[in-house]
DRENMARDO-687847 format. One line per 8 residues: number of its first residue (from 0); their letters; for each residue z negated, y negated, x negated of C-alpha. Coordinates in steps of 0.25 Angstrom, whole numbers, always signed. Each point is the difference from the previous one (the first is absolute). Layout:
# residues N
NUM	A	Z,Y,X  ...
//
This chain:
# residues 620
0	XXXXXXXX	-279,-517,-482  +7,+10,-8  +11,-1,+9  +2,-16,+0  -3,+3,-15  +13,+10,-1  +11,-11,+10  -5,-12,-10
8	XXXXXXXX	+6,+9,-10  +13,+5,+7  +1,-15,+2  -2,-4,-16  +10,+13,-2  +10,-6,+9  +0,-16,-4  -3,+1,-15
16	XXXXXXXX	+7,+14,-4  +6,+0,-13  +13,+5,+1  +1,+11,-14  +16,+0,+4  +4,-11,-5  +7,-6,-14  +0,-14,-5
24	XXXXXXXX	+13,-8,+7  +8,-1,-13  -2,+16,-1  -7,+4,-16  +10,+0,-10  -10,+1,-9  -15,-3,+0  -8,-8,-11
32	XXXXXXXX	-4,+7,-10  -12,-10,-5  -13,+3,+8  -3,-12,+7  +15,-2,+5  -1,+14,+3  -13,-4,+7  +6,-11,+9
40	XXXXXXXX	+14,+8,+3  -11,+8,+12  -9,-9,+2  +10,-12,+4  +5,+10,+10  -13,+1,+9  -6,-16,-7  -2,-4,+15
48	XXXXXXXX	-10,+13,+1  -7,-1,-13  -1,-16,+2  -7,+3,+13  -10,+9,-6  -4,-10,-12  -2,-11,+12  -9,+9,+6
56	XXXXXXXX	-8,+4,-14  -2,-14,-3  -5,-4,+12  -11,+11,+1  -3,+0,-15  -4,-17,+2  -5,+4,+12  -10,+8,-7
64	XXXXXXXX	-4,-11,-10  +0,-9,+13  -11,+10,+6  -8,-1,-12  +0,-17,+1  -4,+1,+13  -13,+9,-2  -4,-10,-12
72	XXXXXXXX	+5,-11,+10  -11,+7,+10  -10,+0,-9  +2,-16,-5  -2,-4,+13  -14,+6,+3  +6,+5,+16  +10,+7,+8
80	XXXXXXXX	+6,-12,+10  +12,+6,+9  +12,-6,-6  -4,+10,-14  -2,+11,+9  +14,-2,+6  +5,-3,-12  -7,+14,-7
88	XXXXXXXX	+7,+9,+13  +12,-8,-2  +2,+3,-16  -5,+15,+3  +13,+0,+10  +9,-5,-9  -5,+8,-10  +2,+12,+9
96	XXXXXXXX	+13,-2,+6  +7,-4,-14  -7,+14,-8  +5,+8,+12  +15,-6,+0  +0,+2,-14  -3,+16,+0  +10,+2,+14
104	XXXXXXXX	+11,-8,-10  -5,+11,-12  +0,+14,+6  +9,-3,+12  +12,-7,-7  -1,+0,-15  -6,+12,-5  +9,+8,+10
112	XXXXXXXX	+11,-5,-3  +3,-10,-11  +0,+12,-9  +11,+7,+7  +7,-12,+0  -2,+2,-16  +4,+15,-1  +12,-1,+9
120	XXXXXXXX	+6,-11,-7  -3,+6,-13  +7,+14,+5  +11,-8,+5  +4,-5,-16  -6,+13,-6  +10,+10,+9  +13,-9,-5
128	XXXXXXXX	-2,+3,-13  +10,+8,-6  -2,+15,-4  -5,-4,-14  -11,-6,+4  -6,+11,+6  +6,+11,-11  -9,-9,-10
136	XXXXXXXX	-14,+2,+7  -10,+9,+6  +5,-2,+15  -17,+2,+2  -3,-13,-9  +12,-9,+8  -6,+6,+14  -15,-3,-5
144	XXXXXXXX	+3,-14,-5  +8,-6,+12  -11,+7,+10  -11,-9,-9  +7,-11,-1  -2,-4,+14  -13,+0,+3  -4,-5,-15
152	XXXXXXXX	+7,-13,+3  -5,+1,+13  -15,+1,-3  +2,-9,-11  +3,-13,+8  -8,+4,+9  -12,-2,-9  +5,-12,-5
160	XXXXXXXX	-2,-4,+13  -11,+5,+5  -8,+1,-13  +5,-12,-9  +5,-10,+9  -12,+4,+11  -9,-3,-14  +4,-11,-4
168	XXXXXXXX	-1,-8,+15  -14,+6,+0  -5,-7,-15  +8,-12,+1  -6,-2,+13  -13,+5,-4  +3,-11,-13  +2,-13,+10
176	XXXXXXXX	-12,+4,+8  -9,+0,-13  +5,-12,-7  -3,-8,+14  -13,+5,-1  -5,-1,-14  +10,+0,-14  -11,+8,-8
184	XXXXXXXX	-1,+10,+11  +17,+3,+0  +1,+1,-16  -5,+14,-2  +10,+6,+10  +11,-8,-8  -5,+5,-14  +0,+14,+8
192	XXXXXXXX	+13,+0,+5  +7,-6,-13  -5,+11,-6  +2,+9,+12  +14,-3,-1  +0,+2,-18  -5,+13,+3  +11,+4,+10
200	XXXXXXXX	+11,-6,-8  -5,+8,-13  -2,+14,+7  +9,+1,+11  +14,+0,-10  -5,+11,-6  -4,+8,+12  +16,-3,+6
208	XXXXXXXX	+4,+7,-15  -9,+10,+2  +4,+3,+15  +13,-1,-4  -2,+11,-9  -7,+8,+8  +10,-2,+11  +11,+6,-10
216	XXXXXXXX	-7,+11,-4  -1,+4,+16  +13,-1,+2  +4,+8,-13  -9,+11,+6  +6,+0,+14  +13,+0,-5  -4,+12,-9
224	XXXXXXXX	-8,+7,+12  +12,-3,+10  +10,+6,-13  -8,+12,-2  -1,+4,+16  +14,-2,+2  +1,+11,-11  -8,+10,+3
232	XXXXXXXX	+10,+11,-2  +1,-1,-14  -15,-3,-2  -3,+12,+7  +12,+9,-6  -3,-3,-15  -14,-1,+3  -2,-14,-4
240	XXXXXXXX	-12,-2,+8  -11,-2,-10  +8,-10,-8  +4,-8,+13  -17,+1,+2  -1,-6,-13  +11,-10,+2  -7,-5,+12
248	XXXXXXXX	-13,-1,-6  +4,-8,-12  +6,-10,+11  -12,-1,+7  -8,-1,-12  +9,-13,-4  -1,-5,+13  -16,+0,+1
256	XXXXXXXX	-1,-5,-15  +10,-11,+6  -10,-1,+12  -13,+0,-9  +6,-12,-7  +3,-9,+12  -12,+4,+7  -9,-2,-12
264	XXXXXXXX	+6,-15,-3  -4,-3,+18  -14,+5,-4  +0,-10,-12  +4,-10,+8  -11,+2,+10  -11,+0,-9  +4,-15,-6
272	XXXXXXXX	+2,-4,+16  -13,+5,+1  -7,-9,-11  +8,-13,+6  -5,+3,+15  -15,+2,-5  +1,-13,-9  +4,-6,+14
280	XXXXXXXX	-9,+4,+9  -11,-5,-10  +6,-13,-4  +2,-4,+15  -14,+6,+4  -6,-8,-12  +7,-14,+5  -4,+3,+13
288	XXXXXXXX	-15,+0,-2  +1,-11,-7  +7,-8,+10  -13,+5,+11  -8,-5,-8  +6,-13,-2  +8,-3,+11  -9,+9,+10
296	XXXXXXXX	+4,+2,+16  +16,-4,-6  -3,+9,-13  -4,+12,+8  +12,-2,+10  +9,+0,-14  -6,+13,-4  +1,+6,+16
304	XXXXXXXX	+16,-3,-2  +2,+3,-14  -6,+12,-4  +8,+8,+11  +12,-6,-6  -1,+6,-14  -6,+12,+6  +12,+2,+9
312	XXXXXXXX	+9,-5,-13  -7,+11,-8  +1,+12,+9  +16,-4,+2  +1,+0,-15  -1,+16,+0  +11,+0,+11  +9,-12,-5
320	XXXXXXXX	-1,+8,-15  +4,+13,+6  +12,-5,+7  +5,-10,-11  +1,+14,-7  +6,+6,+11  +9,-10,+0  +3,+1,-14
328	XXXXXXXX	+1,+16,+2  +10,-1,+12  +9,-11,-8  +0,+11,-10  +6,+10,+9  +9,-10,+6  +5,-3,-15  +3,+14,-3
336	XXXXXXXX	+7,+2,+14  +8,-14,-5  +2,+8,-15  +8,+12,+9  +3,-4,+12  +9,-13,-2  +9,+3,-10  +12,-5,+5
344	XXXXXXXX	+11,+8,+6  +10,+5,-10  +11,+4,+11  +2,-12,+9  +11,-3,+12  +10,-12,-5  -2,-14,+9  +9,+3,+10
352	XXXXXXXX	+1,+13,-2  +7,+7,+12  -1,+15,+8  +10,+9,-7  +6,+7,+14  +11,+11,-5  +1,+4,+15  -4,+14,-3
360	XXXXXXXX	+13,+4,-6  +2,+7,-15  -2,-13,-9  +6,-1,-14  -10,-5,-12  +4,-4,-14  -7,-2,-12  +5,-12,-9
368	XXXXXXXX	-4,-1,-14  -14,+3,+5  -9,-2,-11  -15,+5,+1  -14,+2,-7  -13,+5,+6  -8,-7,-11  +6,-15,+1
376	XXXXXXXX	-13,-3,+8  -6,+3,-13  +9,-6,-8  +3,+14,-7  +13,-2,-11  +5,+15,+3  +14,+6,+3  +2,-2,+16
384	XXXXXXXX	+0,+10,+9  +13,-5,+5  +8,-11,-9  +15,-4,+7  +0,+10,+9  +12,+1,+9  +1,+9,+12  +9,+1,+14
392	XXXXXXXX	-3,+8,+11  +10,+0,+12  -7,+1,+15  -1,+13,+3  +0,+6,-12  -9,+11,-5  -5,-2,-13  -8,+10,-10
400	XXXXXXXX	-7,-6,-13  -2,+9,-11  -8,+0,-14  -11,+1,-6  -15,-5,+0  +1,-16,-3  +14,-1,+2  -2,-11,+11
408	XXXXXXXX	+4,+7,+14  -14,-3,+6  +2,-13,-3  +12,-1,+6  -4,+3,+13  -14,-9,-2  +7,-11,-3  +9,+0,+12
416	XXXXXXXX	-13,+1,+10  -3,-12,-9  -12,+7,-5  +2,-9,-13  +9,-13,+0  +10,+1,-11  +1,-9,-14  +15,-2,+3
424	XXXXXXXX	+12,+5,+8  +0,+4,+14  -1,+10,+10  +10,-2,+12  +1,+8,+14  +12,-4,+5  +2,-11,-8  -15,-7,+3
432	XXXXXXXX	-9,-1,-12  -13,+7,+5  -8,-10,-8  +7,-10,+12  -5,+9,+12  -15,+3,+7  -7,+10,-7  -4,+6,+12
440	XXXXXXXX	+14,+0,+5  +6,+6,-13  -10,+13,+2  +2,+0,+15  +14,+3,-6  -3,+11,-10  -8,+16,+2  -6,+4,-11
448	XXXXXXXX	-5,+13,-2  -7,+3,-13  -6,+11,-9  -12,+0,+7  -2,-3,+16  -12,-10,+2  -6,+3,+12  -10,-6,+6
456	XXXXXXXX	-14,+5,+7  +4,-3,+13  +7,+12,+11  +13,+6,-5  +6,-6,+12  -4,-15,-6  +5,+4,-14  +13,+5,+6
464	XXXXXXXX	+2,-12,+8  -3,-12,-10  +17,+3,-2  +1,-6,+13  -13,-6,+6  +4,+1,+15  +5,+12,-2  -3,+11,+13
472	XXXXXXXX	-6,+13,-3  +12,+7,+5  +8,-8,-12  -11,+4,-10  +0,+16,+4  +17,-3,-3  -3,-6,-13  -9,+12,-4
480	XXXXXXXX	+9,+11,+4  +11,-6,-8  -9,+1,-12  -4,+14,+2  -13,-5,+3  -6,+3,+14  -3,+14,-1  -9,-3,-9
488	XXXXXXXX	-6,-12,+9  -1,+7,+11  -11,+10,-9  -8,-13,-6  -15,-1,+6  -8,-10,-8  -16,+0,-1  -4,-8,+14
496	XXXXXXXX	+11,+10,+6  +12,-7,+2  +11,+7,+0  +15,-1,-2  +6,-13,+0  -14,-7,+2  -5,+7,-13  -7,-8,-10
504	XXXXXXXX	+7,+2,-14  -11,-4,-9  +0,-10,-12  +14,-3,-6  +2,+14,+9  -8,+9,-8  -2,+10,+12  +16,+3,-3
512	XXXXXXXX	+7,+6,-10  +10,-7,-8  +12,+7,+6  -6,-4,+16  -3,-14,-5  +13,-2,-5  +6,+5,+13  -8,-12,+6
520	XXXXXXXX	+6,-10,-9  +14,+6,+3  -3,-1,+14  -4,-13,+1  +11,-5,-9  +8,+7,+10  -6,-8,+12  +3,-13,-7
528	XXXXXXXX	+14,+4,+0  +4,-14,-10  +15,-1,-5  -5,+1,-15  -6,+12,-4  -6,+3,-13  -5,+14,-5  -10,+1,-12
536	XXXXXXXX	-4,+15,-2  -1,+1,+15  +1,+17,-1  -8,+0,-13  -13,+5,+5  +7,+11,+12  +2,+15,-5  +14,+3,+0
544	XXXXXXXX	-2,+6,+16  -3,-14,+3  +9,-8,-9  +12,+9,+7  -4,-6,+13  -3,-15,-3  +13,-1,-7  +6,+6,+11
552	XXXXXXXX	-7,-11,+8  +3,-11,-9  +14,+4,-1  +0,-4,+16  -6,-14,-1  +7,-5,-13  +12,+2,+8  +5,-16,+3
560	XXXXXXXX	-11,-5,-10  +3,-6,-15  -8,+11,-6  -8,-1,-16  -6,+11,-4  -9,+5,-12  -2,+15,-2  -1,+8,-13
568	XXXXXXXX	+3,+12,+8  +15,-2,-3  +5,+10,+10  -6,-10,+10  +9,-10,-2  +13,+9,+2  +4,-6,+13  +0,-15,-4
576	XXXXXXXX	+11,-7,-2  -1,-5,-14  -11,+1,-12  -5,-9,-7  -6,+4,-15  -9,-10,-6  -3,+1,-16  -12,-11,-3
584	XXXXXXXX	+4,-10,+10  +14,+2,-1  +13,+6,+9  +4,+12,-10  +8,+8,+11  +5,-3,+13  +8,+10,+9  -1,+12,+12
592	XXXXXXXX	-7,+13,-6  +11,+9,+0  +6,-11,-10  -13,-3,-7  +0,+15,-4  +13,+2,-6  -5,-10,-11  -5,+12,-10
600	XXXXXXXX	-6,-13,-10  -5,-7,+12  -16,-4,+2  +3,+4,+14  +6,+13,-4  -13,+4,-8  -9,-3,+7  +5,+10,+10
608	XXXXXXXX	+2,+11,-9  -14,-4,-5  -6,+3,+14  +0,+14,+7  +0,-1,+15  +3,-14,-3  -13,-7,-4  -3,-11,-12
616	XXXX	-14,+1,-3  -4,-16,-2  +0,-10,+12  +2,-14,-1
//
């Protein structure tokens, strides 16, 4: 049995399999940000599964006011000839097969899948958002919201289906049956679910408000819980934990006043839905001995089908109210996933846009009257950051940019990986306006290596190799020794023993230090071996022993690159070609070192004498 039982599902697995791989055919350029849109954006997508399921609840729920016809049909007639007894086996088979399709359809194809189908998707939109996006949020709250969103929607619609839509075939049906038999007989359950319904309409609004608070005040704690483990260093070092303690328990204590509130209204709720099912059962029972005693053998067969009716009306009422407000609870959840998760995407590839294929050679870039402000989204009215700014670099050529916090050299480089989009001008690499090309292209283009290497938990052999995803192990060992980083790899071993190249690195790489993860960095960077490098602080975090060594290294892969670099270490920048000094967005100075030097009045010329060793204390 158990084995038949386990081939008839391989067989459901195989012929009804929702596919979670999958997007709608004219992609998501954006999803609605209305709930019930939202709502039918998924569900259009599997409507031939869910449409399935509701025939199937239908059916069984008249089915089951069928059944209780036929026993007051039994009892009219006085005798059990064989056509009612066939027809009793027949209806307890329908019943059977339509109940048991219905639960293989739930927890073997929709509740497995359809919520997957959900977070894929959602993930899909959410990974291209640009940087800002995740710079404005807990990255605890975004991964909390798009891992609910699925199975709140999913669980939502499904009791729609099987406790709405299955409740309303049941009393309807339960409805026609009475009124054939007698009208006096049918008006309490009317009354009953008027008011059933009044009672719903009046709580459950507020139980969606209160979810949804609820809801938020989770999600502010998982982001603050995910936040604070993920800065465990500094908890520890300045001995922070107690007030992180009591930073966690004034959370919690929001969220279970939140929970209190929700949960008190469902009680309240419950006791007026009790009130109504006892009026019922008392009104029915009271017109039902009053039709035996007037209408006899036909009265009592009224009673035999009637009194199960409400009775089985009453006990779903319970059920029905607990998933109207689970209903409301999981629309809440999806809301809030609709609040974050579907704004729409700031940085967007043009119609039309086309790859950007340079051919691996040095390619030049220009800036034309680039005019840019982080706060436009906003509608801020400050300065920009950049206003008409004009700049030319040939192919090949090594650039040093040069000035002090906010002057505008990290923006320079964000906004040629089109981090941000800009309010006017354009960027150009040889001659195409990036806005023109494929994001993904652009950045296939471009090595970045910034202040701080993100690494991610996986082996130092995976972080290495996401340069250059088919890359071999012999190709990654290369990459590492060029950044001075393999002797070191050689003595990792993490805490389930894996060692070397197949060492896990921890969270962000918090089993390394920083000089060891920015060696990583440099090696991957090394791996992806684009035409275009940029170079934000990418020695900051070494020791001089170190820092000796990646520039040596880095002094080998610029070689036939178009090069831009940041560094407030200014006797890193020695070798480039040209240096760039910025003052509040703007070119102040531009020439080779040796030159830059000779200008006693010069910014460039003070900075250096400023510096001992070479180093200008602010980054930016």
């Amino acid at each position: 049995m158990t084995t038949l039982l386990q081939s008839a599902i391989e067989l459901c697995n195989r012929t009804f399999r929702v596919d979670i791989d999958r997007l709608p055919p004219d992609g998501i350029d954006g999803l609605p940000r209305k709930l019930w849109p939202f709502v039918w954006f998924f569900v259009r997508q599997v409507k031939g599964l869910v449409l399935t399921i509701a025939i199937m609840e239908g059916v069984f729920a008249a089915l089951i006011s069928v059944m209780f016809w036929y026993v007051g049909a039994l009892v009219e007639q006085g005798e059990y000839g064989q056509a009612m007894l066939w027809l009793g086996g027949a209806l307890l088979l329908i019943r059977f097969v339509t109940g048991t399709l219905a639960e293989i359809f739930y927890h073997l194809v929709y509740i497995p899948y359809v919520g997957n189908v959900v977070r894929h998707q959602l993930y899909w939109y959410t990974a291209r958002q640009p940087l800002s996006f995740f710079q404005d949020d807990f990255a605890g709250r975004i991964a909390n919201k798009l891992s609910q969103t699925g199975p709140s929607l999913r669980d939502a619609v499904k009791s729609m289906i099987g406790a709405v839509w299955f409740a309303a075939i049941f009393n309807l049906s339960n409805l026609y049956f009475l009124f054939t038999v007698n009208f006096w007989l049918a008006l309490p359950l009317v009354v009953w679910l008027l008011g059933y319904i009044v009672v719903l309409w009046h709580f459950t609004p507020n139980v969606q408000a209160r979810s949804k608070e609820t809801s938020e005040k989770f999600s502010t704690f998982m982001g603050q819980l995910v936040d604070g483990f993920t800065n465990a260093l500094p908890i520890k070092y300045f001995t922070r934990t107690q007030q992180e303690d009591e930073r966690v328990l004034g959370l919690l204590d929001r969220h279970s006043e939140s929970l209190r509130h929700a949960t008190g209204t469902i009680w309240l709720m419950s006791v007026v839905i009790d009130v109504l099912n006892t009026a019922l059962l008392l009104t029915t029972a009271f017109i039902g001995f009053w039709l035996i005693q007037t209408q006899g053998q036909l009265g009592i067969a009224a009673m035999a089908m009637a009194l199960p009716m409400v009775l089985q009306a009453t006990f779903q009422s319970g059920w029905i109210m607990y998933e109207v407000s689970g209903i409301f609870e999981n629309l809440g959840n999806v809301q809030e996933g609709i609040d974050l998760l579907t704004k729409p995407h700031r940085v967007v590839n043009q119609k039309g846009a086309t790859d950007l294929d340079i051919g691996g050679k040095p390619a030049a870039i220009a800036y034309r009257s680039v005019c840019f402000n982080y706060g436009r989204d906003e509608s801020a009215q400050g300065k920009p950051v950049l206003e008409d700014f004009n700049l030319a670099i040939p192919a090949g050529q090594k650039v040093g940019l040069v000035g002090r916090s906010g002057a505008g050299k990290s923006t320079i480089t964000n906004l040629i990986v089109r981090a941000h989009d800009l309010d006017s001008g354009a960027i150009l690499i040889d001659g195409r306006n990036i806005a023109e090309v494929t994001q993904q292209s652009l950045r296939r283009s471009i090595t970045v290596v910034t202040q701080e290497s993100y690494l991610f938990h996986r082996s130092i052999f995976d972080n290495i190799q996401y340069g250059k995803t088919d890359a071999s192990l012999e190709e990654v060992v290369e990459a590492a020794k060029r950044a001075s980083a393999h002797e070191f790899i050689l003595g990792l071993e993490d805490s389930k023993g894996r060692k070397g190249y197949a060492a896990h690195v921890g969270e962000r790489g918090v089993k390394l230090s920083g000089g060891q993860k920015q060696r990583i960095g440099i090696a991957r960077a090394i791996l992806k071996d684009a035409p275009i490098l940029i170079l934000d602080e990418a020695t900051s975090a070494l020791d001089s022993e170190s820092e000796h060594a990646i520039q040596t290294a880095l002094e080998g892969i610029m070689d036939n690159k178009t090069v831009i670099a940041i560094a407030h270490r200014l006797s890193t920048l020695r070798q480039m070609d040209r240096i760039i000094v910025m003052e509040t967005g703007r070119i102040v100075e531009d020439g080779t070192h040796a030159e830059l030097i000779e200008k006693a009045d010069g910014l460039y010329a003070k900075l250096w004498r400023m510096q001992s060793g070479g180093f200008l204390g602010e980054g930016g």
